[in-house]
C-alpha positions as CSV (number, residue, x, y, z in Angstrom):
1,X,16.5,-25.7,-109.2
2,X,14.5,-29.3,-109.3
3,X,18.0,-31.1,-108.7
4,X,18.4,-28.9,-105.5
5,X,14.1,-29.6,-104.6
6,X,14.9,-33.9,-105.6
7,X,17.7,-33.7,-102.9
8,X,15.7,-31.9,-100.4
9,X,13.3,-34.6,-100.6
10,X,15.6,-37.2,-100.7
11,X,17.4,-35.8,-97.6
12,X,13.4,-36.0,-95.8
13,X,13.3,-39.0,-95.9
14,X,12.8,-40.3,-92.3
15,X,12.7,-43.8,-90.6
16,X,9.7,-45.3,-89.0
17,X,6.9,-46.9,-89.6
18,X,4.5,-44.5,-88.4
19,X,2.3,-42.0,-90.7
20,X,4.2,-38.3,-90.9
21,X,1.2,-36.8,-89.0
22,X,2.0,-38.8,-86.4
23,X,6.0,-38.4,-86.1
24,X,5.1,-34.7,-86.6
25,X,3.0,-34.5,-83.4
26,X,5.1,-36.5,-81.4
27,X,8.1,-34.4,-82.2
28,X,6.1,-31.5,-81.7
29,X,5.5,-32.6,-78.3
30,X,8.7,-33.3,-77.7
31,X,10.0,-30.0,-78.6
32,X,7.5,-28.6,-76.4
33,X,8.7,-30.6,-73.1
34,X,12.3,-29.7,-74.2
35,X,11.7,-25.9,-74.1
36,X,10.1,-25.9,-70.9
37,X,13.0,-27.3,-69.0
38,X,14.0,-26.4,-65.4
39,X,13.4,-23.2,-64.3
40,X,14.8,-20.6,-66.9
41,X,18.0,-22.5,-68.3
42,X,17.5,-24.3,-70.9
43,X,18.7,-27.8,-70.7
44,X,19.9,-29.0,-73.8
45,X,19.6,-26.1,-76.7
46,X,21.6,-29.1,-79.0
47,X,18.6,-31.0,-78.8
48,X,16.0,-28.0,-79.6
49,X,17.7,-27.4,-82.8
50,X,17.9,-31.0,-83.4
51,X,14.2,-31.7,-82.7
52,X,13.3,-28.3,-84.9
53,X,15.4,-29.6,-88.4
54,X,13.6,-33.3,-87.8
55,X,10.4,-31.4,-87.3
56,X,11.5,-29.5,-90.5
57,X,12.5,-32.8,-92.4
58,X,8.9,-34.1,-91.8
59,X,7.3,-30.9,-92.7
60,X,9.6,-30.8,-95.8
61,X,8.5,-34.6,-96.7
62,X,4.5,-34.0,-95.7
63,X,4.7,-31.3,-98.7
64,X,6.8,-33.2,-101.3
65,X,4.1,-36.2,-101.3
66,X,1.2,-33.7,-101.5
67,X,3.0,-32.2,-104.3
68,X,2.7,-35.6,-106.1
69,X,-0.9,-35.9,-105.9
């Protein structure tokens, strides 16, 4: 079970420069915009699922480094 939790972590990890809280509420945001779309199609569902596992990876990432403390 730890080699399948290092891996999950490992496969977090996500490029920027930014603090986690930060890309977390900007993805957020950007999920929200996404849903609303145009009327009562969605636009892209692709990108919703997309936006949800990087909001995921961040999530998963947030955890692992408060798990080291």
């Amino acid at each position: 079970m730890a080699k399948a939790d290092k891996k999950a972590v490992k496969e977090a990890k996500v490029v920027s420069n930014k603090p986690l809280d930060e890309q977390l509420k900007e993805k957020r945001e950007e999920l929200l915009i996404a849903r609303q779309g145009l009327g009562t199609t969605l636009q892209n569902p692709h990108r919703i699922n997309a936006i949800k596992k990087d909001i995921a990876r961040i999530l998963t990432q947030i955890n692992a480094t408060k798990g080291d403390k």
